[in-house]
C-alpha positions, 0 to 999 in steps of 0.5 A: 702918343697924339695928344687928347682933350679933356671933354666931360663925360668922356673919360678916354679923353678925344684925340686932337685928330678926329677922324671923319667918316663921310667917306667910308662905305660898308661896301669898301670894307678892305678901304675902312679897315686900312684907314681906321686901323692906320688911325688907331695906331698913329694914336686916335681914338675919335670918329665923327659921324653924322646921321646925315652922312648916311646909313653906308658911312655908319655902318661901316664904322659899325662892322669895323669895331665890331670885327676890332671888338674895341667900342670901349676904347673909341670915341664916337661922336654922333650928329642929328636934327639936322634941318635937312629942308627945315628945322628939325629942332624937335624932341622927336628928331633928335631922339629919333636920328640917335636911335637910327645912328645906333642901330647903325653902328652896332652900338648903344651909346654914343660918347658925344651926341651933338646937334648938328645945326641950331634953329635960334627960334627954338627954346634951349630949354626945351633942346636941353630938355630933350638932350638930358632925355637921352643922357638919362637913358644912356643913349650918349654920355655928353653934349655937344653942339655943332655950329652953334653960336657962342651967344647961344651956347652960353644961353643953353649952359646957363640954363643947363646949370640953373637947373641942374641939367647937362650943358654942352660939353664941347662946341663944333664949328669951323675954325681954320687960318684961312677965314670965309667969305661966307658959310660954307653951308647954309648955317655953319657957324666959323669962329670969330675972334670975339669967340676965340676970346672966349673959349680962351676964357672957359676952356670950353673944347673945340671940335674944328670942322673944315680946320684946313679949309677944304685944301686951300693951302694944299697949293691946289689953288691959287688966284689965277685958278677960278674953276672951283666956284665954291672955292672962290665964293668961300676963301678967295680973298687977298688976305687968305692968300697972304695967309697962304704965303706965310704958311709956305714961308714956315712950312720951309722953316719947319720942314713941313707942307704948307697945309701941315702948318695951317693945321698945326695954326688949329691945333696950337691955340690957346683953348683946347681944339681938336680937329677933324680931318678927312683923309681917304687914304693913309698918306693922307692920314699921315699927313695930317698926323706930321701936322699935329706934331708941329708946334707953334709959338704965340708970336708965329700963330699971330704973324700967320693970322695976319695980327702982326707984320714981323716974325722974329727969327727966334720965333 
């Protein structure tokens, strides 16, 4: 059985692997069943989607559980407000993206609505204020923020609890062993270690975007090869690739791959995380499941972030 995490509001608990759904289509049907079938039965039970991803992306995650008939036993995780070409942080957006999500998927309800990016300049008062609109018809049954910094998810709580209205749930930024340059994209959020400390203090979940760093440590990649100009802009740096050689170093101890053993790093923190992972086809699914079943000690997470120089053989 995958390991779940405990998210308020959502009693089935969401799978430690989460899987995404940018690359499903209502036109590859026989690729969706296999996949999403593949997944419930290694133990997920989580889909990430997003109104961005488009409306062919939802609906096929529609017609899957509706030809499964199982709604009740997954965990859909629905974004919006996303600015798109400028903030869209308004009531009427994040109402509006939820409401053409559902109708998407053949669903009233999500289990978490997140908002898919943050525009600091808009009150939490009045985002919660919209959120806990939608809670109250039943729309989504918990919150979540995705790319939000933790200065501001604290802001919003805080506020949530002084009146009596629903925080955020769970965060979603990017959390990966290979750490960026920069943002992937213009606003994603990728945790810090300051943010680490404190999701370690309030075991508040994390959903982990990019949690194997679009496949650097795939061996697909390497200091010489420089034709992937986002790539080299985002994690090309000395010490990811020293990163990238420790993986490698326990990726043999293990029996594993190196890119199994940088999500097992995510997985093995010491808050609860989940991570979403994108595999197109099965053995890719696989593969990520493999990862999840490794588990790593304080001393190995340590050694592989570069925070110590010794591994113990012990370890």
């Amino acid at each position: 059985m995958m390991k779940r995490l405990t998210v308020e509001g959502v009693p089935q608990g969401v799978s430690q692997l989460v899987q995404g759904s940018m690359m499903l289509h209502k036109d590859r049907m026989d690729d969706v069943r296999e996949l999403l079938d593949a997944y419930v039965q290694a133990g997920g039970n989580t889909i990430d989607s997003g109104h961005i991803y488009g409306a062919a992306s939802a609906m096929a995650i529609g017609a899957w559980m509706e030809e499964r008939g199982n709604r009740s036993d997954m965990v859909l995780i629905g974004k919006g407000a996303h600015p798109y070409e400028q903030s869209r942080m308004r009531k009427t957006c994040i109402e509006n993206d939820l409401l053409e999500s559902l109708e998407r998927m053949k669903t009233d309800y999500v289990d978490i609505y997140m908002l898919h990016r943050d525009d600091p300049n808009v009150n939490v008062a009045y985002i919660l204020d919209g959120l806990n609109d939608q809670l109250a018809k039943g729309r989504c049954r918990s919150l979540g923020a995705s790319n939000w910094s933790v200065a501001r998810i604290r802001e919003a709580n805080a506020y949530a609890a002084k009146h009596g209205l629903t925080g955020f749930a769970c965060s979603s930024p990017n959390l990966s062993l290979a750490k960026p340059n920069e943002p992937r994209w213009a606003g994603c959020v990728s945790m810090s270690a300051e943010d680490e400390a404190w999701h370690q203090e309030t075991q508040l979940p994390v959903i982990a975007w990019s949690s194997q760093s679009g496949g650097f440590f795939t061996g697909r990649y390497s200091p010489e090869k420089t034709d992937d100009a986002d790539m080299v802009r985002v994690y090309y740096n000395d010490s990811n690739w020293e990163r990238l050689r420790r993986t490698r170093v326990l990726a043999e101890r293990y029996g594993v791959t190196a890119n199994q053993i940088a999500l097992a790093y995510v997985l093995n923190q010491s808050f609860p995380v989940a991570a979403i992972i994108g595999p197109h086809k099965v053995e890719e699914l696989a593969d990520s499941v493999k990862g999840q079943q490794v588990e790593l000690s304080v001393s190995e997470l340590a050694w592989l972030n570069l925070a110590s120089d010794a591994l113990g053989a012990n370890s």
